[in-house]
C-alpha positions, 0 to 999 in steps of 0.5 A: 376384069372379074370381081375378087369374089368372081375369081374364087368362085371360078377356082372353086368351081375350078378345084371341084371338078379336078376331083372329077378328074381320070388320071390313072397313068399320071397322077397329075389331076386338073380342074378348068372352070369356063364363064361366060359373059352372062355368068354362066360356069362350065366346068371340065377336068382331064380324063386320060385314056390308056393310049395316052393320045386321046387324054383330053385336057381340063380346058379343053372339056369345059370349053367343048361342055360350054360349046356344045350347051350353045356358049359363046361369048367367055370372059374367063377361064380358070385352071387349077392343079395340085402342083407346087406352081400353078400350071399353064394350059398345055400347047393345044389349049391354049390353041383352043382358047385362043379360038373361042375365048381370045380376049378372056383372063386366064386365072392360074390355081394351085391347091396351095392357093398361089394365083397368077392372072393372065390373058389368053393372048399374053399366054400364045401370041400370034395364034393361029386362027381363020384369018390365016384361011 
């Protein structure tokens, strides 16, 4: 379980990089902010493309960021959206944390400074990974 401390420093890492975000068609702007076990922060924001099939999510590039920069033990994820409720990861994130961060805290974030906490697994039960193989 992180520190007080180490959960705001994960939203703001979090709100910073949603203002990074490209989201012409929607609007709808998301921060994510990846920590690994040794402290080290990914961040990632949602970038949309004109086909809409190809938008990749917050979560998803700050989880690809740290994998692709040798990160693979995670410990925490945050997301942070301007929304009137903080906003869970979509289906197909949660797929992705579930595969690479299982048993990480999950710090949901508004603007507005509501914050929920869960774990990976309380946000998709039963995922589906190589055990099934």
């Amino acid at each position: 379980m992180l520190k007080t401390e180490e959960r705001a420093a994960l939203i703001r890492a979090a709100s910073q990089a949603r203002e990074h975000a490209h989201a012409p068609y929607s609007h709808f702007r998301v921060g994510s902010a990846l920590r690994d076990r040794s402290g080290r922060i990914f961040t990632g924001c949602n970038i949309e493309n004109a086909t809409l099939g190809l938008t990749i999510c917050a979560e998803r590039v700050a989880v690809f960021k740290a994998l692709s920069e040798g990160a693979r033990d995670f410990d925490a994820v945050a997301v942070v959206a301007d929304t009137e409720r903080v906003t869970p990861p979509c289906g197909a994130c949660r797929q992705i944390l579930w595969e690479f961060c299982r048993d990480a805290e999950v710090i949901l974030s508004n603007l507005g400074g509501q914050i929920e906490i869960r774990r990976v697994a309380e946000l998709f039960p039963e995922g589906f990974d190589a055990s099934f193989l």
